[in-house]
Backbone as CSV, one residue per row, in Angstrom:
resi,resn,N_x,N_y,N_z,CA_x,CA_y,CA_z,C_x,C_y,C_z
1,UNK,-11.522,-5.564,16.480,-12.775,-5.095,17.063,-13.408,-4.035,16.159
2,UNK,-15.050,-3.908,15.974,-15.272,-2.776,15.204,-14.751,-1.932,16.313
3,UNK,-14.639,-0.576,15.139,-14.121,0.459,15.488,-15.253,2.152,15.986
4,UNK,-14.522,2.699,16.841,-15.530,3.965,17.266,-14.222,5.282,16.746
5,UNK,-14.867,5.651,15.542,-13.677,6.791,15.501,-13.375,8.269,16.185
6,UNK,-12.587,8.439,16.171,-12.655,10.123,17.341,-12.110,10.948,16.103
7,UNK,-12.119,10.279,14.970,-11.479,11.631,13.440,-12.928,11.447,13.334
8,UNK,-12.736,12.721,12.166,-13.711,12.680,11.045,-13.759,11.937,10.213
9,UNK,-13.498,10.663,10.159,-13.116,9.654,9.271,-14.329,9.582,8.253
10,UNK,-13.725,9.748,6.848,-14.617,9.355,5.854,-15.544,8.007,6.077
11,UNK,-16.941,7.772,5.577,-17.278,6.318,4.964,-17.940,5.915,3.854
12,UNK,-16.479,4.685,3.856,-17.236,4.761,2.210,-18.274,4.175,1.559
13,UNK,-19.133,3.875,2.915,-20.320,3.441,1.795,-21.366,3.952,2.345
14,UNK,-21.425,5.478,2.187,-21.707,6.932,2.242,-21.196,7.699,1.166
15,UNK,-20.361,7.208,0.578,-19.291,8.575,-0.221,-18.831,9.509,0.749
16,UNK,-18.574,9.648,1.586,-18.597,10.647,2.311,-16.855,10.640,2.575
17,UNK,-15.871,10.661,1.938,-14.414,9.860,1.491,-13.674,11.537,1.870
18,UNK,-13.886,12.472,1.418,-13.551,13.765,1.988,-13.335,14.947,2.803
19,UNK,-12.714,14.400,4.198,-12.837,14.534,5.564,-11.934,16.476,5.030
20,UNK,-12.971,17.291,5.474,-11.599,18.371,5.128,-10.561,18.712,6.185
21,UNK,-10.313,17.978,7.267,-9.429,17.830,7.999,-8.629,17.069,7.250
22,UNK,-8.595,16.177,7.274,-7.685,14.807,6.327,-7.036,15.600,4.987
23,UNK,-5.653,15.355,5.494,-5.261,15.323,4.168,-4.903,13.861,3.136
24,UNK,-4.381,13.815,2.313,-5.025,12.724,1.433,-4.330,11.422,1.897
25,UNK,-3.191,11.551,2.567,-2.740,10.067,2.865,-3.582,9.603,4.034
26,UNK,-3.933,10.639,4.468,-5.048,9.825,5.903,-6.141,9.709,5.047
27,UNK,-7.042,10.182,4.563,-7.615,9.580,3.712,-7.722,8.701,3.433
28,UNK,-6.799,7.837,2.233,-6.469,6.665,1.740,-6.204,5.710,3.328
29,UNK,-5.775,5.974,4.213,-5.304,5.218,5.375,-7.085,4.589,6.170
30,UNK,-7.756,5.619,6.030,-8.814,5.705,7.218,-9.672,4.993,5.932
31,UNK,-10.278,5.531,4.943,-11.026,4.921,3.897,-10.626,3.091,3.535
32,UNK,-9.326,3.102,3.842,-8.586,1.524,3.354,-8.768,1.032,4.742
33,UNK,-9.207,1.405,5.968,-9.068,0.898,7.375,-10.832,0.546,7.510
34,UNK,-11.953,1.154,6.876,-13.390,0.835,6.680,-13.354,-0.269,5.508
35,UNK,-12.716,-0.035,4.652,-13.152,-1.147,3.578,-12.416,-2.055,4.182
36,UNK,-11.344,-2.352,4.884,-10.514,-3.694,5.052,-11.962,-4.719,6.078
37,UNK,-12.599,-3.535,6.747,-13.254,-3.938,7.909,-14.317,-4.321,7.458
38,UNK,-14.807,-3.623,6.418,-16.036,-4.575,5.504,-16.035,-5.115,4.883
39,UNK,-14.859,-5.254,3.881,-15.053,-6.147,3.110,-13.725,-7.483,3.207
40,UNK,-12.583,-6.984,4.404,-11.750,-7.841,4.062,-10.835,-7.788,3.325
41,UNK,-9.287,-7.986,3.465,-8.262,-7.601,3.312,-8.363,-7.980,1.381
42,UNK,-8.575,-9.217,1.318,-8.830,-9.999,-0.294,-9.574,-9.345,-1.329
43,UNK,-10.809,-8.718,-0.085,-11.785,-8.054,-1.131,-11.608,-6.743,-1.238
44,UNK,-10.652,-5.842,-0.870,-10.287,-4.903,-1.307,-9.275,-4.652,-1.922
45,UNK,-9.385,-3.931,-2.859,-8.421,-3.306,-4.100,-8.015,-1.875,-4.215
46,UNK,-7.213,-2.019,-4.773,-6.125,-0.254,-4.317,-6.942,0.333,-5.011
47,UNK,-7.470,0.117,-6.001,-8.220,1.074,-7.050,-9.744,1.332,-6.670
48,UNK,-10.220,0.565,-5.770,-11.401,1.485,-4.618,-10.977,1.989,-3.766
49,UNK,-9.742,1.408,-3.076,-9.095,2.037,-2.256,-9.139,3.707,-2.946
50,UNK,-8.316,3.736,-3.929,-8.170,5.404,-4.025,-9.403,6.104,-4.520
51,UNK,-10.529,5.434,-5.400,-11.647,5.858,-5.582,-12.447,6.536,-4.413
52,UNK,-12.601,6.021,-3.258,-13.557,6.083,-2.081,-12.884,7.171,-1.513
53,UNK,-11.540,7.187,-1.357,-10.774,8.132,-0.614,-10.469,9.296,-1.536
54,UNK,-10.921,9.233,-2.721,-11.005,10.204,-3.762,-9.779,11.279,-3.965
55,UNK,-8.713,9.534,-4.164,-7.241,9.994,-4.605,-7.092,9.338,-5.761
56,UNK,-6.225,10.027,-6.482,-5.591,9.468,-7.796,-4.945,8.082,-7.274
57,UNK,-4.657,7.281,-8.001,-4.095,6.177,-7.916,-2.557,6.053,-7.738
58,UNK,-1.845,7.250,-8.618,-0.433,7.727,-8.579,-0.215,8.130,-7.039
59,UNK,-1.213,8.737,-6.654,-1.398,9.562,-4.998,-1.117,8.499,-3.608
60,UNK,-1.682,7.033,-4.533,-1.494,5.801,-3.381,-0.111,5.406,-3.550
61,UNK,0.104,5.537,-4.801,1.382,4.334,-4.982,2.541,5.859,-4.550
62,UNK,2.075,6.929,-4.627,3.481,7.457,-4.134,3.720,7.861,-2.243
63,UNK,2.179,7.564,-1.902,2.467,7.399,-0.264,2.738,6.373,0.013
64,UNK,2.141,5.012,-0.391,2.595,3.965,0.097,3.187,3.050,-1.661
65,UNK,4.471,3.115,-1.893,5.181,2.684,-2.935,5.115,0.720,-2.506
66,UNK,4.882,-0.021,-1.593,4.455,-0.927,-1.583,3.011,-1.693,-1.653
67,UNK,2.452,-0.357,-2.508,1.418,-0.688,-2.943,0.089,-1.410,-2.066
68,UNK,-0.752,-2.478,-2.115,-1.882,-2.572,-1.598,-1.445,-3.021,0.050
69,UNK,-0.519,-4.048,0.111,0.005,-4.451,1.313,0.089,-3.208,2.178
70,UNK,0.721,-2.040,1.606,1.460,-1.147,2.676,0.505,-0.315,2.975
71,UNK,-0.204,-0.310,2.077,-1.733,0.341,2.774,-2.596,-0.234,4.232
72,UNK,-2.747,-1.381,3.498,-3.336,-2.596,4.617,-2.298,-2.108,5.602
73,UNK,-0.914,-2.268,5.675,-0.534,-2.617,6.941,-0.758,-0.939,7.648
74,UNK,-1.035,-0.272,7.328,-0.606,1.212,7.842,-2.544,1.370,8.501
75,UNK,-3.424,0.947,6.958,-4.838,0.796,7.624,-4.963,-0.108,9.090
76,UNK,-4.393,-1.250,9.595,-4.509,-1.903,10.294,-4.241,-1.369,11.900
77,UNK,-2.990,-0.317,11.804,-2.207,0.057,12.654,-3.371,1.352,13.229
78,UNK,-3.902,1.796,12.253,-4.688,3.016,12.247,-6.018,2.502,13.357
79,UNK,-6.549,1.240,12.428,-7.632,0.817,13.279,-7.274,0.464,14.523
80,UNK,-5.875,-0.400,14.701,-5.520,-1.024,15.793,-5.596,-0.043,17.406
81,UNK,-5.292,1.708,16.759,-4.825,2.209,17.752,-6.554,3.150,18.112
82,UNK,-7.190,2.992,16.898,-8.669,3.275,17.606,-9.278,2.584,18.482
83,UNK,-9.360,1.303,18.418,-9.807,0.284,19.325,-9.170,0.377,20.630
84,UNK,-7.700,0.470,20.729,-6.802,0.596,21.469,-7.445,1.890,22.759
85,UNK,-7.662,3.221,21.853,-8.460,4.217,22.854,-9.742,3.925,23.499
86,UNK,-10.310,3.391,23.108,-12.108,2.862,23.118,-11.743,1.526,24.501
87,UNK,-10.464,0.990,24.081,-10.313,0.443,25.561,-10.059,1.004,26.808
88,UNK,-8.858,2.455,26.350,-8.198,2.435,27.445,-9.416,3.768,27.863
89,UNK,-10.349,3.794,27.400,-11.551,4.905,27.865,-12.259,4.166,28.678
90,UNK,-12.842,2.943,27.982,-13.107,2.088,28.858,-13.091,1.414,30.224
91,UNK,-12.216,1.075,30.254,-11.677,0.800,31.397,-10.874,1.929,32.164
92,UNK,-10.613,2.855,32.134,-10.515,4.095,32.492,-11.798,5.020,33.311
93,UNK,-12.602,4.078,33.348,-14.113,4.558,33.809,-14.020,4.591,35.559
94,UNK,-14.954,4.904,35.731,-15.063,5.170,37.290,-15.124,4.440,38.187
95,UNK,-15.466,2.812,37.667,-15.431,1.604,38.203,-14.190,1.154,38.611
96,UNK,-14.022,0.780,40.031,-13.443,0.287,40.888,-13.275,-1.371,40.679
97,UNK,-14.253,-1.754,39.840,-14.435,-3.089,39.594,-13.369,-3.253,37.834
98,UNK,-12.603,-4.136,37.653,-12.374,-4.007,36.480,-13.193,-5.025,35.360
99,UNK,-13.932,-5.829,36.167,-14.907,-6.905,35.510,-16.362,-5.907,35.027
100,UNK,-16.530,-4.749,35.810,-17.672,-3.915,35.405,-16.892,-3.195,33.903
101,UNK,-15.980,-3.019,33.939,-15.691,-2.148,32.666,-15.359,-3.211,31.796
102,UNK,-14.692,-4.028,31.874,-14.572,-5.130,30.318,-15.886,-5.232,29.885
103,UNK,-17.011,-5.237,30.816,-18.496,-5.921,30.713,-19.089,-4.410,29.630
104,UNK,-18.634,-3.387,30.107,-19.078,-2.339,29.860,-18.637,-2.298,27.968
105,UNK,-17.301,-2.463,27.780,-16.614,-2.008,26.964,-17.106,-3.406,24.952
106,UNK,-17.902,-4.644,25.852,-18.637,-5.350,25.109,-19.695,-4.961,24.683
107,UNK,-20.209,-4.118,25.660,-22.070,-3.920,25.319,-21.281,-2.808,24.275
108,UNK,-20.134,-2.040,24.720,-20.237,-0.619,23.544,-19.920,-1.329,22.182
109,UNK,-19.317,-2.579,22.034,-18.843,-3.517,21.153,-20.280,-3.987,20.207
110,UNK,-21.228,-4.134,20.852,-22.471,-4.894,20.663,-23.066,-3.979,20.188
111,UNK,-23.065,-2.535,20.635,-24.315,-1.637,20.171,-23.594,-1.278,18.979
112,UNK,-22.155,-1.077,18.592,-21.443,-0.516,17.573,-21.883,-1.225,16.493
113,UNK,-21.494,-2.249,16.582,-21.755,-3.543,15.463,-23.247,-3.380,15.420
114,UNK,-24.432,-3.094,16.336,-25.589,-3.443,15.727,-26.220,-2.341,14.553
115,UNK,-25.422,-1.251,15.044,-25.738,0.196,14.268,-25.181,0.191,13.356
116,UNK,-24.053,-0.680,12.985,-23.397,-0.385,11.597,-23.962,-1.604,10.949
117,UNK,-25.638,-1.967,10.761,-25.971,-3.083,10.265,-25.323,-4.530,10.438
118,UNK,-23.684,-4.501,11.192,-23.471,-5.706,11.230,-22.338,-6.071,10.488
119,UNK,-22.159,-4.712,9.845,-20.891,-4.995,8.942,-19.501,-4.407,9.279
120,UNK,-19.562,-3.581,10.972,-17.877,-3.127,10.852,-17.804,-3.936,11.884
121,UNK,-17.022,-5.185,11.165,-16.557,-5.916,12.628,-15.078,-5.595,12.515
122,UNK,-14.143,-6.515,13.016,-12.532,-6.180,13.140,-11.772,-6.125,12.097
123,UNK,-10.969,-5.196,11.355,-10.234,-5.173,10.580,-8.736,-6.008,10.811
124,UNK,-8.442,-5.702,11.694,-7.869,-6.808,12.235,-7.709,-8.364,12.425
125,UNK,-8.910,-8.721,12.973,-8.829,-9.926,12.408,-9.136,-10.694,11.209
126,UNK,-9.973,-10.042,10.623,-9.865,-10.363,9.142,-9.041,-10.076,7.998
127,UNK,-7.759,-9.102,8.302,-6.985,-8.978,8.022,-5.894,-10.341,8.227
128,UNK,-5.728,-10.802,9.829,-5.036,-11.494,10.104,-5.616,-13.102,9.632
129,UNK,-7.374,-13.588,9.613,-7.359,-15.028,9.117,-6.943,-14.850,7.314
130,UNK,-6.891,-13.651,6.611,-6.405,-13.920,5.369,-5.482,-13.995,4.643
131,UNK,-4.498,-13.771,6.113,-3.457,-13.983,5.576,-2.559,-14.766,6.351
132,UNK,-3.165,-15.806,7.031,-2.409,-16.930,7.902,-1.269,-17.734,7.137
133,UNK,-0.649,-18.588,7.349,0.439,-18.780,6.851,1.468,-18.174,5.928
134,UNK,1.109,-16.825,6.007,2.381,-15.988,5.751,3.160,-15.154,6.487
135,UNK,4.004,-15.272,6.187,5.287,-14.362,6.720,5.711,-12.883,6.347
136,UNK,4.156,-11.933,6.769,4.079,-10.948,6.289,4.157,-9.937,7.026
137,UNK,4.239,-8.586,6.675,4.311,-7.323,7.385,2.594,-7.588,7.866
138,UNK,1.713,-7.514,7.232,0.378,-7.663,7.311,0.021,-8.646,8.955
139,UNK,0.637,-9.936,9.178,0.433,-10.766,10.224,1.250,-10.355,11.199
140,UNK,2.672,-9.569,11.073,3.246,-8.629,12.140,2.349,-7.745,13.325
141,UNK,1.810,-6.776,11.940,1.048,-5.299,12.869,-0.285,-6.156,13.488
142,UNK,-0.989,-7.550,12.561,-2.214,-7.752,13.324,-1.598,-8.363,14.758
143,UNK,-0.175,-8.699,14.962,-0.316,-9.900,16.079,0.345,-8.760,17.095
144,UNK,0.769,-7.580,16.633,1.045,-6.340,17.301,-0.187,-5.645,17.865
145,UNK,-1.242,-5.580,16.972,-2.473,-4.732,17.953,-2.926,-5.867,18.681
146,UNK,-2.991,-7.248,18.667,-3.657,-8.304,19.443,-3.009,-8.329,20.642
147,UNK,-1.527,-8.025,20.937,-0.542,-8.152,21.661,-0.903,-6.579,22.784
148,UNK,-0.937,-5.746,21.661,-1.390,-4.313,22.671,-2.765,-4.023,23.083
149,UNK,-3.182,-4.646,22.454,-4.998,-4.511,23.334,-4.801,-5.287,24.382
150,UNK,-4.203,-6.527,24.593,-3.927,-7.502,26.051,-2.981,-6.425,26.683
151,UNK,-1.956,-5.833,26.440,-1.422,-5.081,27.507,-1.900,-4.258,27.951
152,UNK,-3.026,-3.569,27.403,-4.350,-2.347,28.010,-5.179,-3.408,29.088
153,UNK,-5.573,-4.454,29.080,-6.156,-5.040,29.346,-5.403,-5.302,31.208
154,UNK,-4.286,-6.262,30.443,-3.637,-5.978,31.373,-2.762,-5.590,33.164
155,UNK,-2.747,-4.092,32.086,-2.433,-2.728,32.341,-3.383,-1.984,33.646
156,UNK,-4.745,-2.785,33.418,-5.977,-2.423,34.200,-6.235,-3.267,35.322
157,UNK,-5.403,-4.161,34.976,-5.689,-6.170,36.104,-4.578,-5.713,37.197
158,UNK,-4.005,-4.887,36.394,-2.824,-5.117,37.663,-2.952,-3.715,38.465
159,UNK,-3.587,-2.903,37.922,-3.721,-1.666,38.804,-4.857,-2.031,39.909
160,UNK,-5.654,-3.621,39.666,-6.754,-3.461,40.657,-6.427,-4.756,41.303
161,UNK,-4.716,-4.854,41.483,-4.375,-6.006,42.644,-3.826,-7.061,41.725
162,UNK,-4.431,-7.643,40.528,-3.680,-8.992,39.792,-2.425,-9.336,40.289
163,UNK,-2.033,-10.424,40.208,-0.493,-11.108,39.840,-0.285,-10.890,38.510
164,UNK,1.463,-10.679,38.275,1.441,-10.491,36.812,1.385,-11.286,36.071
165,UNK,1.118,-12.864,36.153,1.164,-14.027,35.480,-0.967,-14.192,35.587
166,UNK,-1.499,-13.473,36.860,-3.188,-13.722,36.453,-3.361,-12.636,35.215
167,UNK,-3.305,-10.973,35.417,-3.023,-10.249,34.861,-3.016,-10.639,33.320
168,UNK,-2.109,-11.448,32.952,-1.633,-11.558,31.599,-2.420,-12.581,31.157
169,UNK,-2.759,-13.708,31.892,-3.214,-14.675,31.732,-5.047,-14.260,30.892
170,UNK,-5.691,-13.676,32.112,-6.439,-13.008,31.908,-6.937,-12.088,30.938
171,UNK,-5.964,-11.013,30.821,-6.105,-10.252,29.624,-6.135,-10.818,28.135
172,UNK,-5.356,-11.854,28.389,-5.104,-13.072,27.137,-6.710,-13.510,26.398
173,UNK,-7.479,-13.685,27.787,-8.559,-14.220,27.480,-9.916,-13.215,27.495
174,UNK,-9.691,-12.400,28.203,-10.948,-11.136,27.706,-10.408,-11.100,26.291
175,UNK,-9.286,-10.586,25.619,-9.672,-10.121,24.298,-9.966,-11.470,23.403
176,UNK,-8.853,-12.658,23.375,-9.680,-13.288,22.883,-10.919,-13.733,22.492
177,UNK,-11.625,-13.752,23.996,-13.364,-13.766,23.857,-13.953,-12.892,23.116
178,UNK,-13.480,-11.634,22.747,-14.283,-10.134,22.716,-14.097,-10.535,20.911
179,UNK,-12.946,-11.218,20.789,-12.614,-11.056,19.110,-13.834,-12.341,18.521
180,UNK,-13.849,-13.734,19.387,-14.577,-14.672,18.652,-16.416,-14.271,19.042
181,UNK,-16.281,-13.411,20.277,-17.880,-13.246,20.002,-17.976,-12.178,19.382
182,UNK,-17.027,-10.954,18.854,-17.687,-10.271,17.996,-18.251,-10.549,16.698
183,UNK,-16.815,-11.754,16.423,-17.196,-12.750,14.475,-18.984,-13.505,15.151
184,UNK,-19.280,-14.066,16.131,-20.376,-14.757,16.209,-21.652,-13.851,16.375
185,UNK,-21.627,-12.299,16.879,-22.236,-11.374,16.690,-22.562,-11.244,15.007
186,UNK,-21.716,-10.816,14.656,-21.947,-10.847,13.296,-22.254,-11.568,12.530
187,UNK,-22.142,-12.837,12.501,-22.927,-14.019,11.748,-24.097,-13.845,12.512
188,UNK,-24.314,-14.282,13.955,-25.996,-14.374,13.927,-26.622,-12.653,14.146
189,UNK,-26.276,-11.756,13.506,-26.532,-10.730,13.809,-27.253,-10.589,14.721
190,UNK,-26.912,-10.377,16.198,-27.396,-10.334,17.631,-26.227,-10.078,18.239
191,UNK,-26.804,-9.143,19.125,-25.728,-8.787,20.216,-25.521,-9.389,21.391
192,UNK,-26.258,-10.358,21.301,-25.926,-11.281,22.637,-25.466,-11.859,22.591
193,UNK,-24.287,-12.512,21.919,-23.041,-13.284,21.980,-21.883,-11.841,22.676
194,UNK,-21.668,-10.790,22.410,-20.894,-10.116,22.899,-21.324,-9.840,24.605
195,UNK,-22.645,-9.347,24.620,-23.139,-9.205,25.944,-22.745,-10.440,26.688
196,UNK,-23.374,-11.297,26.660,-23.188,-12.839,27.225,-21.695,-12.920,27.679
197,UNK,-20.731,-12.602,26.301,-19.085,-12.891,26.513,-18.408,-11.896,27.714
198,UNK,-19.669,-10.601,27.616,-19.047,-9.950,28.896,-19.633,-9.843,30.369
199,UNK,-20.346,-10.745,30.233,-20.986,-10.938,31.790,-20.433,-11.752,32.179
200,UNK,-19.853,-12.781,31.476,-19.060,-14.169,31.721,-17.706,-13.261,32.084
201,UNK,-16.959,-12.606,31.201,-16.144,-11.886,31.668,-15.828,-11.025,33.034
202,UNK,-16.469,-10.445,33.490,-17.289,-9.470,34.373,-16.811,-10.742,35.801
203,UNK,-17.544,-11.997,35.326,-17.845,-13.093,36.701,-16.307,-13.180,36.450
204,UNK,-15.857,-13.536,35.966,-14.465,-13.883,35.827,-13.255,-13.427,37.072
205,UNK,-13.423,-12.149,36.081,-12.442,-11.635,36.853,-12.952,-11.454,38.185
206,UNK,-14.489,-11.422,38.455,-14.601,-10.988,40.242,-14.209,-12.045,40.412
207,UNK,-14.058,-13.006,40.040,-13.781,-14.289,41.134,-12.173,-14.156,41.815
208,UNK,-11.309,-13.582,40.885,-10.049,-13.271,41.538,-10.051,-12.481,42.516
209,UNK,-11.150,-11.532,43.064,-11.089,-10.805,44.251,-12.359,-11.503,45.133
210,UNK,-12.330,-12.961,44.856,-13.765,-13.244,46.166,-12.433,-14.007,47.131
C-alpha cells in the first residue's frame, strides 16, 4: 500500500535524504523503502540507494553486509509496519461499523496516491511481483506484511461479532482488493478504482450483520 509516514522520513526525489533525527542506517532503510516504492525493487541500486540517503557506500555494505537484498528486505519490513499503523488507526476510528472504516481507510489510500502524483504505490507488492519464483528472504517479509495487514483486518471483524473462519475469510479479501485497486489507481491515475473497491467493501461486510 502507499505509505503515510509518522518519521521524518527523507524523499528522495526532493533531496531531502537528511532527516536530523535519522541516524544513517534509518536513512538508508527509509530512503531504500521510497525508492523501492517508486521505482521498484529491479530499478533500484545500492549506489542511489546510498547517494539519496547521503551515505557512503562502505556505510551500506557495513549495515547491511548482504548488500542490496538486505536492504530491500529491512526497507520492506519498514514500509510494511507503516501501512500496518495507517490501518490499525484506521479502523481504530469511532465507527461502530467496521465496513465504514475499511471504506474510510481506501479513500485515505486514494487521496495519498493522488498527491504523490501517482507514484508511491506499494513497496511491497512490487517488491513481491519481482521477485516471484524465488525462494527469497525478499518474498518471506512481503508474504509476512500481506499476512499481517489481514490479521489487523481481521483483528477488527472479530471485535465487531465475525466468525473466525468469516473474519479471516474476509480480511483475506479487503486487503487483497485494496492491493489490486491500488496497482489500477495507478495505471489509470484516478482514484476511483480505490473508492469504488471500498464502497463495495463497506456493502460487504454490512451484509454479515443484515
Amino acid at each position: 500500500m502507499a505509505q503515510k509516514s509518522s518519521a521524518p522520513a527523507p524523499d528522495p526525489a526532493s533531496g531531502e535524504a537528511s532527516g536530523a533525527s535519522l541516524g544513517t542506517r534509518d536513512r538508508i532503510v527509509v530512503v531504500a523503502a521510497r525508492l523501492i516504492q517508486r521505482q521498484g525493487y529491479v530499478g533500484t541500486g545500492i549506489k542511489q540507494i546510498a547517494k539519496e540517503a547521503e551515505a557512503t557506500l562502505g556505510s551500506v555494505y557495513h549495515f547491511f553486509p548482504g548488500g542490496k537484498e538486505a536492504v530491500a528486505v529491512a526497507a520492506i519490513t519498514y514500509s510494511a509496519e507503516e501501512f500496518a499503523e495507517v490501518l490499525r488507526e484506521g479502523l481504530a476510528g469511532g465507527d461502530a461499523d467496521p465496513g465504514a472504516a475499511i471504506e474510510r481507510c481506501a479513500v485515505e489510500l486514494a487521496v495519498g496516491l493522488r498527491e504523490s502524483g501517482w507514484v508511491d504505490g506499494c513497496p511491497v507488492t512490487a517488491a513481491a511481483l519481482e521477485t516471484l519464483g524465488s525462494d527469497s528472504e525478499i518474498q518471506r517479509v512481503c508474504a509476512e506484511a500481506l499476512r499481517g495487514w489481514e490479521l489487523i483486518v481481521e483483528e477488527r471483524l472479530l471485535g465487531a461479532g465475525f466468525s473466525a473462519q468469516d473474519a479471516r475469510e474476509v480480511a483475506t479479501t479487503v486487503i487483497g482488493a485494496l492491493e489490486g485497486a491500488e496497482v489500477t489507481a495507478q495505471v489509470a491515475r484516478s482514484e476511483e478504482p480505490l473508492r469504488a473497491v471500498g464502497r463495495q467493501l463497506a456493502r460487504l461486510v454490512g451484509t454479515y450483520g443484515a
